[in-house]
C-alpha positions in Angstrom: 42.2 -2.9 4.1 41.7 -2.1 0.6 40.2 1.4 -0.7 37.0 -0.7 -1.9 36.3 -2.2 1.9 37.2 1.7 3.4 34.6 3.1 1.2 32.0 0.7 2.2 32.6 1.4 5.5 32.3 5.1 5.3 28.9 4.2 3.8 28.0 2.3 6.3 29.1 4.8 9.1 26.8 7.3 7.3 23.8 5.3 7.2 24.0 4.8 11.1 25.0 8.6 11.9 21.8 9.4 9.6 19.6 6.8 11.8 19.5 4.0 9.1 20.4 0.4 10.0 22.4 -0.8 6.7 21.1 -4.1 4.7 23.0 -6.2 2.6 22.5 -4.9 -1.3 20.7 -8.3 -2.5 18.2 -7.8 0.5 17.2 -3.9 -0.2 14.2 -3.2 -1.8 13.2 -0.4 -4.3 12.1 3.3 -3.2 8.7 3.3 -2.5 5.0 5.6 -2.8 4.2 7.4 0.4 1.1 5.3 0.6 3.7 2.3 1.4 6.0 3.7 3.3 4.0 4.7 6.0 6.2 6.1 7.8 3.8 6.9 10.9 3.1 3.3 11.2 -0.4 1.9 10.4 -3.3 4.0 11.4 -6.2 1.8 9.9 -7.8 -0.6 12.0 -9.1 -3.9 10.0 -12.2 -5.4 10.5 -12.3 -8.7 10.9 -13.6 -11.3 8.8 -15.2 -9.1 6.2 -13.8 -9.4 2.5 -10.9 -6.6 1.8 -10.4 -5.5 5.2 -12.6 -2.5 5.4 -10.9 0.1 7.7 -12.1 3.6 9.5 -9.5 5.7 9.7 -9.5 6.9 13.1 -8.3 10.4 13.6 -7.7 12.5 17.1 -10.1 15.8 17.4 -8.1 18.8 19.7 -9.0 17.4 23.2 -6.8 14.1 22.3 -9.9 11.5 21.9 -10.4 9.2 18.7 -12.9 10.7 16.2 -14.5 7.4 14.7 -14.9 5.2 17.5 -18.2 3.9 18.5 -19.6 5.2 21.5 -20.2 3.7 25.0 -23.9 2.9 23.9 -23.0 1.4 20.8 -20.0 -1.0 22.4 -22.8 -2.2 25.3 -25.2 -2.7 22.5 -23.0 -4.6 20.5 -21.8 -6.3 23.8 -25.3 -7.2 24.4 -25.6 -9.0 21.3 -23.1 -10.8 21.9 -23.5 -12.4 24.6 -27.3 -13.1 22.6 -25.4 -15.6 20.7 -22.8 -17.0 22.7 -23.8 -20.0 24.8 -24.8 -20.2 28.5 -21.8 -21.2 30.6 -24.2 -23.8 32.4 -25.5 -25.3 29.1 -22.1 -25.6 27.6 -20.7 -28.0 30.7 -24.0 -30.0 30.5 -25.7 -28.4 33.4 -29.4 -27.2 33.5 -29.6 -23.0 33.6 -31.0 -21.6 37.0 -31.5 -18.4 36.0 -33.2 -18.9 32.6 -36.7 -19.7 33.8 -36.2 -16.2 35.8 -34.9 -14.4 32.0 -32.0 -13.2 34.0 -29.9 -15.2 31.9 -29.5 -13.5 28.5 -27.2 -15.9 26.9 -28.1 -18.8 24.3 -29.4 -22.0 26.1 -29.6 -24.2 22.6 -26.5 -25.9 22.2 -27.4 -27.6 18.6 -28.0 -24.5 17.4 -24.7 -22.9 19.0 -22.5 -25.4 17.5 -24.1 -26.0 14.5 -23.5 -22.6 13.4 -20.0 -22.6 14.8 -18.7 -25.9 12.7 -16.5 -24.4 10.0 -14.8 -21.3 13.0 -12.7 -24.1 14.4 -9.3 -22.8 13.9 -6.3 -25.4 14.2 -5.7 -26.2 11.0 -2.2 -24.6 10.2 0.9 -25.9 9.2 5.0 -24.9 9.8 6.8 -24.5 6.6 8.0 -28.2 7.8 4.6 -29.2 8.0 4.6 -29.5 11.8 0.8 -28.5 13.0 0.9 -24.9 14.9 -1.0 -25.6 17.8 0.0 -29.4 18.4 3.5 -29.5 18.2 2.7 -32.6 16.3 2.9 -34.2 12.5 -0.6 -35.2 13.0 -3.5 -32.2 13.4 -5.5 -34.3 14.6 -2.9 -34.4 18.3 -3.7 -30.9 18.9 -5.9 -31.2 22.4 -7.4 -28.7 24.5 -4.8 -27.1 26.6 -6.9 -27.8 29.4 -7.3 -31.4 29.1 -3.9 -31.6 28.4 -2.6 -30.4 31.8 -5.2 -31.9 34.1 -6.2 -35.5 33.4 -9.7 -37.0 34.3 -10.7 -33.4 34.4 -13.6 -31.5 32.3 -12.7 -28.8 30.3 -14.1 -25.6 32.2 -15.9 -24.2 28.8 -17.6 -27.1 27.5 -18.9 -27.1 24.2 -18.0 -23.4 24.0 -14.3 -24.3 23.6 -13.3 -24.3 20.1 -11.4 -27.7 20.7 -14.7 -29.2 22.0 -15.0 -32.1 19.1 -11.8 -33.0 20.7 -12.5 -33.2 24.0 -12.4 -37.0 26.2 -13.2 -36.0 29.2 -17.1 -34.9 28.5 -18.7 -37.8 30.7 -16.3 -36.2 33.8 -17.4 -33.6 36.5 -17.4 -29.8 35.3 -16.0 -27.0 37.1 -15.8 -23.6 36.7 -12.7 -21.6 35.5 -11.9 -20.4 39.1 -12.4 -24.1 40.6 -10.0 -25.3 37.8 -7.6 -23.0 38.2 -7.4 -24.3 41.9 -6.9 -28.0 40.9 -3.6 -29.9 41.6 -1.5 -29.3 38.4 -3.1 -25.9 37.3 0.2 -23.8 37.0 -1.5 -20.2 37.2 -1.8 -18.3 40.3 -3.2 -15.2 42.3 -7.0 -15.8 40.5 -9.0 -13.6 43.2 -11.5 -15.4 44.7 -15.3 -14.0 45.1 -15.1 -13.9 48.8 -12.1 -11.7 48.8 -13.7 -9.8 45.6 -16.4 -9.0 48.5 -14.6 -8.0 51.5 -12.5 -5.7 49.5 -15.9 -4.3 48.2 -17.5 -4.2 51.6 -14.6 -2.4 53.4 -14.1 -5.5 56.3 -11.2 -7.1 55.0 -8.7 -6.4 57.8 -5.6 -4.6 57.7 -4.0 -4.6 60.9 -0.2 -3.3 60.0 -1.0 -0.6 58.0 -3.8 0.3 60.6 -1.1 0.1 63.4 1.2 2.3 61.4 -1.3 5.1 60.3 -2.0 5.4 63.6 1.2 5.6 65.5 2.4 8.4 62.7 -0.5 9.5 63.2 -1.8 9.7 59.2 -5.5 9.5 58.6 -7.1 7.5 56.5 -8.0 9.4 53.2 -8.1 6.7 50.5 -11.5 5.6 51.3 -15.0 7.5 51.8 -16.0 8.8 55.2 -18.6 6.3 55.3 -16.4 3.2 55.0 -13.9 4.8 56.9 -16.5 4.9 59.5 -17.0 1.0 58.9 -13.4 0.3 59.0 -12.6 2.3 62.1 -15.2 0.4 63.8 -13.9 -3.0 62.5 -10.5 -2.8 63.6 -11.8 -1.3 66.7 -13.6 -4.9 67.3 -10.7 -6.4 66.2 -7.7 -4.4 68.1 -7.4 -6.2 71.3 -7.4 -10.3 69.5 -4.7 -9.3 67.0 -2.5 -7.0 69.3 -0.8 -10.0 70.6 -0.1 -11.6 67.5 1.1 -8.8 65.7 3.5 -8.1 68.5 5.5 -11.9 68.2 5.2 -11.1 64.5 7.4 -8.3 64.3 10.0 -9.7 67.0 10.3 -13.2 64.5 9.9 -12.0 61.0 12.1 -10.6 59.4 12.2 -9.7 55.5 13.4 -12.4 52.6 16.7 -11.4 50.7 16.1 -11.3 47.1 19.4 -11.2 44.6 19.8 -9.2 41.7 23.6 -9.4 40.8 23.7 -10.3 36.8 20.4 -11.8 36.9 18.0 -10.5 33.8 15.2 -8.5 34.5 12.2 -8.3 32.3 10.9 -4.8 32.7 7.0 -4.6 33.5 5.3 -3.6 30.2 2.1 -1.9 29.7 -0.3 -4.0 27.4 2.1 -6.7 26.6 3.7 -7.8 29.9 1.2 -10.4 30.4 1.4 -13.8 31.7 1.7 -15.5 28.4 4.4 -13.0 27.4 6.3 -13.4 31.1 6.7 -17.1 30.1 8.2 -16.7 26.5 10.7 -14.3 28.0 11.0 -17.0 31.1 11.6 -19.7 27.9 14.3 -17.6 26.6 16.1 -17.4 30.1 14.8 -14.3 32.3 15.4 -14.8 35.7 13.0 -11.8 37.6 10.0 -10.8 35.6 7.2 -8.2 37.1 3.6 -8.2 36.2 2.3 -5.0 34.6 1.3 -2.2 36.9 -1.6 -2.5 39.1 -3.0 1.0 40.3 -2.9 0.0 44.0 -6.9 1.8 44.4 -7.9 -0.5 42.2 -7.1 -3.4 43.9 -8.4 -2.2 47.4 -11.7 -2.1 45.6 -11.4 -5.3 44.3 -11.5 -4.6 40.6 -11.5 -7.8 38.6 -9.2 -6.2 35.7 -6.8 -4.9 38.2 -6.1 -8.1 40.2 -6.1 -9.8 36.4 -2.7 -8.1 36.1 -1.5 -10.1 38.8 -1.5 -13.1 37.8 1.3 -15.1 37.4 2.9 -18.8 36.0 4.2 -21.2 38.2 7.3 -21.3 35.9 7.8 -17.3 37.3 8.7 -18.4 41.1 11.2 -20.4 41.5 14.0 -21.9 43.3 15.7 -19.4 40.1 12.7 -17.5 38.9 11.7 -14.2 40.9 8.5 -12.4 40.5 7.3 -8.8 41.4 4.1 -7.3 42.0 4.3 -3.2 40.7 2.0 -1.2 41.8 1.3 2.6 41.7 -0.5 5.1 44.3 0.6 8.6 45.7 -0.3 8.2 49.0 1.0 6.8 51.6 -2.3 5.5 53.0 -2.9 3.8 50.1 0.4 2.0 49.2 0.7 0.9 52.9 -3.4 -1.1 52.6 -2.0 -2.3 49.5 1.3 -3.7 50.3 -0.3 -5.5 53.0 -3.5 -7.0 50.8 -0.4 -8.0 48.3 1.5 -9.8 51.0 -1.5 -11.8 52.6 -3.3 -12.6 49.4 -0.8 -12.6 46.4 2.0 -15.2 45.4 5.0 -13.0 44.5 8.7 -12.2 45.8 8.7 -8.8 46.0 6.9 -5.6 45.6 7.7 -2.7 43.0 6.6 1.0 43.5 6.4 2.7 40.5 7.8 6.4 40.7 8.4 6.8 37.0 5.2 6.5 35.1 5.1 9.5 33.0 1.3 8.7 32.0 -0.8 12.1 32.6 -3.7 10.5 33.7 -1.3 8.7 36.8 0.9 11.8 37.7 -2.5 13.8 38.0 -3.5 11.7 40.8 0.2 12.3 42.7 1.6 9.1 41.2 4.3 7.9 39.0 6.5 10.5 38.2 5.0 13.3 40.2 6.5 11.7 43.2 10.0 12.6 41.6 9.3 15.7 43.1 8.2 14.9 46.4 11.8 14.1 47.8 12.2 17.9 49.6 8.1 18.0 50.8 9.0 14.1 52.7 6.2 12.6 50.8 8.3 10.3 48.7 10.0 9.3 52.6 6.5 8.5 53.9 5.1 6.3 51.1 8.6 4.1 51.3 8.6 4.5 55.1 4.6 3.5 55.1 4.8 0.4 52.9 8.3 -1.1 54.4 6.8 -1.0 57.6 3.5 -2.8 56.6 5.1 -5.6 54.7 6.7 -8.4 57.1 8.8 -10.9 54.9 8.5 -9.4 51.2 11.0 -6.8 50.2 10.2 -3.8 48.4 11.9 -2.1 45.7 11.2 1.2 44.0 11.8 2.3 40.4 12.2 5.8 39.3 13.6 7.9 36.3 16.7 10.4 36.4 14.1 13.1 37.4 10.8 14.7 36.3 12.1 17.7 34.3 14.7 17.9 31.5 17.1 20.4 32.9 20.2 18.3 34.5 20.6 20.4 37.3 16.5 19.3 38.3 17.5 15.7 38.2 17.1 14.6 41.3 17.4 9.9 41.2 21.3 10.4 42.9 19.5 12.3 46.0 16.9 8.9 46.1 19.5 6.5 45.7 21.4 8.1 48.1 18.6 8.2 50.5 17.8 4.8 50.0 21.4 3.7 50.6 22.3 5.7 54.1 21.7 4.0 57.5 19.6 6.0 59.4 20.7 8.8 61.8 18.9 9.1 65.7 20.6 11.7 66.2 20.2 14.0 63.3 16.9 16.0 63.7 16.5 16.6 59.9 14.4 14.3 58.9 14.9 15.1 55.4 18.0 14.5 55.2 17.4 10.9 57.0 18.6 7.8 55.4 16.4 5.1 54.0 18.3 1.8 54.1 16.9 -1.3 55.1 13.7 0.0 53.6 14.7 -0.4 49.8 15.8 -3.6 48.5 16.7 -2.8 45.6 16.4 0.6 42.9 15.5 0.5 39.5 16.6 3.5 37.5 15.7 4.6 34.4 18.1 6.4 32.2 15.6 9.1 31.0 13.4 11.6 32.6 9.1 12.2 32.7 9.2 15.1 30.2 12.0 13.7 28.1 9.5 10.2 27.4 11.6 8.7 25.1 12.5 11.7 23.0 16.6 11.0 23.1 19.0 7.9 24.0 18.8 6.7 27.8 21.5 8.2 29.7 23.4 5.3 31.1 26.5 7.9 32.2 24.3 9.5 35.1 22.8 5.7 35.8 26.2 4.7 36.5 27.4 8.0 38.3 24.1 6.8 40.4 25.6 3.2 40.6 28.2 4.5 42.4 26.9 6.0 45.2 24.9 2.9 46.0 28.0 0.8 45.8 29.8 3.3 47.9 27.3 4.3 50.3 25.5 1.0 50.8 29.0 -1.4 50.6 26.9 -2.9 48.0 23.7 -4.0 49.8 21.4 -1.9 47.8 21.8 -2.5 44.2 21.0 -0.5 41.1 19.2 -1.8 38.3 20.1 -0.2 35.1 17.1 0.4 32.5 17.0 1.8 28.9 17.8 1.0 25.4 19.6 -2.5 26.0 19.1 -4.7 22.3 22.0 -6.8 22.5 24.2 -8.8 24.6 27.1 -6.3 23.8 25.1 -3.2 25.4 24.3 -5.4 28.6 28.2 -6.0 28.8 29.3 -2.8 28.5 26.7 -1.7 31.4 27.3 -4.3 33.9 31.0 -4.9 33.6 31.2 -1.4 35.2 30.5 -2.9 38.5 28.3 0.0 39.6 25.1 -1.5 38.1 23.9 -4.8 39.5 21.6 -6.0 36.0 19.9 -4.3 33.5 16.5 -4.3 33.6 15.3 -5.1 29.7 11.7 -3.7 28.4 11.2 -2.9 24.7 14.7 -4.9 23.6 12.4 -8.3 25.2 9.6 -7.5 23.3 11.0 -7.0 20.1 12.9 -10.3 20.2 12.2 -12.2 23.9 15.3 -14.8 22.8 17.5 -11.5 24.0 18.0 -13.1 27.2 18.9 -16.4 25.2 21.8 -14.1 23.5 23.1 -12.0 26.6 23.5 -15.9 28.7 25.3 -17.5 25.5 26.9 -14.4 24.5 25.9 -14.3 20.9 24.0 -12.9 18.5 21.4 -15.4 17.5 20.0 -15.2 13.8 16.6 -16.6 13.7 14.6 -17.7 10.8 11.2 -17.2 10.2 9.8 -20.4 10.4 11.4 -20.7 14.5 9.6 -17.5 14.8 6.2 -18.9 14.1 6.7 -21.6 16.2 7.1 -18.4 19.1 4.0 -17.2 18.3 2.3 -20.7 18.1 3.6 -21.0 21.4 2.5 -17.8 22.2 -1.4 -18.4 21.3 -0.8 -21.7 23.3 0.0 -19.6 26.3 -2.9 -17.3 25.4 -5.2 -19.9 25.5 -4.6 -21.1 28.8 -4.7 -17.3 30.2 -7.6 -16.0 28.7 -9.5 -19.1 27.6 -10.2 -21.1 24.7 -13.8 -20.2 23.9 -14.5 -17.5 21.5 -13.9 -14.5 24.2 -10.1 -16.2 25.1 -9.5 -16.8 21.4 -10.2 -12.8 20.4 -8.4 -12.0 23.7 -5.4 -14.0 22.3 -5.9 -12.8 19.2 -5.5 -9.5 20.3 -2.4 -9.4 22.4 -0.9 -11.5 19.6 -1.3 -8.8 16.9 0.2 -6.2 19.6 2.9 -8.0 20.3 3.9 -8.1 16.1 3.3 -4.4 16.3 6.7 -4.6 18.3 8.1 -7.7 16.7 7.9 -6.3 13.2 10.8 -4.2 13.5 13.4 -7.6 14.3 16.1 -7.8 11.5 17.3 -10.9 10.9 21.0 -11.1 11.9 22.0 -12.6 8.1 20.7 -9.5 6.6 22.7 -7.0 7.8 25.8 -5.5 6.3 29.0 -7.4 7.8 29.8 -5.5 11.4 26.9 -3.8 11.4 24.6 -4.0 14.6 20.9 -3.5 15.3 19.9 -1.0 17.3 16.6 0.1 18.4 17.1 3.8 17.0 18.2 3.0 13.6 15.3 2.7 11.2 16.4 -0.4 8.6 16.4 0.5 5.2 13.8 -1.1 2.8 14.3 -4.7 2.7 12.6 -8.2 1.4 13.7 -10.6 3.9 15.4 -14.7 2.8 11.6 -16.3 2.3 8.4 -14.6 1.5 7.4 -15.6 5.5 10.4 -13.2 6.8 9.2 -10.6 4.2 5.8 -10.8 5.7 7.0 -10.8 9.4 9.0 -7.3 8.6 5.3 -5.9 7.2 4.1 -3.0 9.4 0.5 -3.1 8.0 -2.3 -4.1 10.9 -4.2 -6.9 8.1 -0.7 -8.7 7.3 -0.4 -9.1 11.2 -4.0 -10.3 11.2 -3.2 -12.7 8.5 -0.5 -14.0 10.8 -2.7 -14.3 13.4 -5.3 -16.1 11.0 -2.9 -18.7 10.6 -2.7 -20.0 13.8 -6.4 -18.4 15.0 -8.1 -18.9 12.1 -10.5 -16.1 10.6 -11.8 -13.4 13.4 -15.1 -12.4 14.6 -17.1 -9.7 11.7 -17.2 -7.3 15.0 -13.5 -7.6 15.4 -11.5 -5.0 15.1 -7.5 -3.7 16.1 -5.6 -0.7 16.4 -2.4 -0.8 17.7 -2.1 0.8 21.1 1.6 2.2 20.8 3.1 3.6 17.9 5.8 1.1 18.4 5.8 0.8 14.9 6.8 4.4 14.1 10.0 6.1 13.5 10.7 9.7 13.8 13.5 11.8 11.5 16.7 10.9 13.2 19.9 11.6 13.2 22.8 11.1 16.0 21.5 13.1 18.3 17.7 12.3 18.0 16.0 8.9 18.3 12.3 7.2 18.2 9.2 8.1 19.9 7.6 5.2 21.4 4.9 6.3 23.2 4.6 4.6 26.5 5.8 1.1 25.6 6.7 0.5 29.3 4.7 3.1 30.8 5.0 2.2 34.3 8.1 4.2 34.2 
């Protein structure tokens, strides 16, 4: 090696012990003003559709709220207008209103005048860089169809007029139906929609729960997740109810017996707050994950039959499969609780296995006893009695837990060996201690998080005490509970190094997938793949075709997609192209990349971390948004902190289910 090359390389080794990510010299850009640099990531929210962007900077008074934002009267006001000018969902399928001769019905009823002054909005008019239409797939733009008509022939789209590829509709003359009906229909590919008469049980308290009833009762727990009053309703029900399902329960438990679920090598998409949707779940699915896990679902939530809630569960046929897994995580710190809601999951909801989250850090969730907290419930035996209460509800769907190292920062309070352990060790009948009682056949599986609750994501996961914990589940377990490692893996190299231990089963991969889904691509072909802007258009056309068939493609689905699309680039932004970087140089997710223009003005623009040049991607595939649209980022994904080796990023709750 010549002096030239071992000077280079001293340079390099001093940009990444300083926390920079070295770029090849004909790709670095200039120093720049402060106002550029932004180093805290983009704190203006665009406006949509108004000429120069006009922001409001939004700004946090002392009790943590945002100064700035419009109040709850103001957002229902502005809701109300809405809704003033969008068209009635009757009108728009060609149906005659009930409910306007009563003036219950307070949305537009004249369709002439709603799509007359909705003509020029239509929004699939962009082109690749090899002219290939975004939203078609095809040469021609005028191929591009309604999602919905394209996957269910001979059948009306469920939005009518109001869907923005209505002047391409063929179907019009065909029979409507509603959203919920087509998402029912033979060759509808999305599942777990909850249906109004289980939306009213759940409200009504007299949706029965046997198992967990039978199990509250023989430990003798009471029922404290509900009001007196419908505990009084559901005592009375199950009371009706004891003597016709006592029977069947009984054969039940001496036939069923729980499904096996595999983790060894397979890749793990983490469940992530915000952007582990269903449209997201299948570009990671694309790219080659084999489990992915909806985004937490606070488990009172969906007892009560919250609409939003039981949105989060949702899934793609393309996520359950003969080699596709999906899990359901939910949250809750009671016992109680978890064991109704295991047991509503398992009757009503189309997954492989059940996650309880013990390691979201959020304040609002450990407040309630959730989450974290439960971290340090292992000596008090509540931890035991949520695991013991939801394994013995659930008949053939396993359950898994995930956790973090421990709630507080000191090493010696660290407590995830002590679960593992627990999880791993047969039970004793002999040993009166219950505390000290093993767990296994309860746990499928652990997932473990390399950091702890107060640590966020101040410092590098430690993937040392994940394998120490690795071992005792090999050891104590012979291998039938794995460990699932979690925490900082960006390339193929870093799963290597974890797995090939043999102490962790998989890694389960969160902010690396979100940053660049193809990961999974690169960790099953064991390469770093460098790819060009134009393919990664073609993701996010892909993308807003996903989003369209998730949300909707009327004017609400469009925004909705438009949203989640600009969140997403908050994350993607920070991908730098392989062919850009200095020869043996790796990207990590610490190391902030030095200023850089990318190969084509496109990749320049990708690598932008301003809010209106991700809205001006967005534009290109969604056309221009709504003039009461606006976006602020809801992680500072986007931001990097002062680093050097032994400091790294703050990403505030990226995957905040722990």
């Amino acid at each position: 090696m010549s002096s030239k090359d071992v000077l280079e390389r001293k340079r390099i080794e001093s940009l990444v012990k300083e926390g920079f990510l070295p770029i090849r010299a004909q790709f670095l850009r200039g120093p720049s003003s402060p106002e550029e640099e932004n180093v805290d990531g983009p704190k203006k929210p665009l406006e949509g559709g108004k000429e120069g962007g006009k922001a409001t900077v939004l700004q946090s008074n002392k009790n943590g709220l945002r100064q700035g934002t419009k109040s709850q009267k103001q957002r229902k006001r502005e809701k109300y207008l809405s809704m003033r000018n969008d068209l009635c969902h009757f009108v728009a399928v060609g149906k005659e209103c009930t409910f306007q001769s009563t003036g219950s019905c307070e949305r537009a009823h004249d369709a002439e005048k709603y799509l007359e002054a909705r003509k020029d909005s239509w929004f699939g008019g962009g082109n690749l860089p090899d002219g290939r239409c975004f939203l078609g797939g095809d040469e021609d733009e005028k191929d591009v169809k309604c999602p919905y008509e394209k996957k269910i022939k001979d059948v009306r789209c469920p939005f009518g007029v109001r869907c923005y590829f209505s002047d391409r509709h063929e179907n019009n003359a065909k029979e409507s139906k509603t959203l919920l009906e087509w998402r029912r229909s033979e060759g509808s590919e999305e599942f777990n929609a909850m249906e109004d008469w289980l939306q009213k049980k759940l409200r009504e308290s007299t949706y029965l729960l046997p198992r967990s009833t039978k199990y509250l009762e023989m430990v003798g727990n009471d029922l404290l997740c509900v009001s007196k009053a419908k505990k009084r309703k559901i005592t009375a029900i199950n009371r009706n109810n004891k003597d016709d399902d006592a029977n069947e329960n009984e054969n039940e438990e001496k036939t069923v017996k729980k499904n096996a679920i595999d983790f060894n090598k397979k890749l793990v998409l983490a469940p992530l707050t915000t952007v582990g949707h269903a449209p997201f779940r299948r570009m990671c699915v694309k790219f080659g994950a084999d489990v992915t896990i909806s985004e937490m679902a606070m488990a009172s939530n969906l007892l009560a039959g919250d609409r939003r809630e039981w949105a989060l569960v949702r899934r793609h046929a393309c996520e359950s499969s003969a080699t596709n897994k999906f899990g359901v995580q939910i949250c809750g710190g009671y016992p109680d609780l978890v064991s109704r809601c295991v047991e509503l999951i398992e009757n009503e909801v189309q997954c492989d296995f059940i996650d309880i989250n013990m390691g979201c850090p959020i304040d609002g969730v450990c407040a309630k006893g959730a989450g974290s907290t439960l971290l340090t419930q292992l000596k008090t035996g509540k931890l035991e009695k949520i695991i013991d209460a939801a394994s013995s509800s659930l008949r053939k769907i396993p359950l898994t837990i995930k956790i973090r190292m421990g709630y507080h920062d000191r090493k010696q309070q660290w407590n995830a060996h002590d679960i593992v352990n627990r999880c791993c060790s047969a039970p004793s009948s002999t040993s009166r201690d219950s505390l000290n009682a093993g767990w296994l056949g309860k746990v499928a599986a652990v997932t473990l998080h390399g950091r702890t609750r107060a640590q966020r994501y101040s410092r590098l996961a430690d993937w040392e005490y994940i394998d120490e914990c690795g071992k005792i589940a090999q050891t104590v377990s012979n291998g039938v509970v794995p460990l699932i490692g979690n925490g900082d893996v960006y390339t193929y190299e870093d799963y290597n190094a974890h797995v090939d231990s043999g102490n962790v089963a998989t890694c389960m991969i969160g902010r690396g997938a979100i940053i660049k889904p193809w990961l999974f691509q690169e960790i099953k072909e064991q390469r770093h793949i460098d790819v060009s802007s134009s393919e990664r258009l073609e993701y996010f056309a892909e993308f807003c075709n996903y989003g369209f068939e998730h949300w909707g493609s009327d004017s609400i689905g469009v925004e909705k997609t438009r949203t989640f699309l600009c969140e997403w680039m908050s994350y993607t932004h920070r991908y730098v192209p392989v062919g850009l970087l200095e020869h043996a140089s790796v990207q990590k997710m610490h190391l902030r990349p030095q200023r850089y223009f990318g190969r084509n003005d496109m990749e320049t623009l990708l690598a932008s971390d301003k809010v209106e040049d991700w809205i001006k991607v967005s534009e290109m595939f969604l056309g221009k948004p709504k003039d009461d649209w606006t976006f602020v980022p809801k992680h500072k994904s986007n931001s990097y902190a002062a680093m050097n080796s032994h400091s790294i990023t703050s990403w505030e709750e990226v995957d905040a289910q722990g």
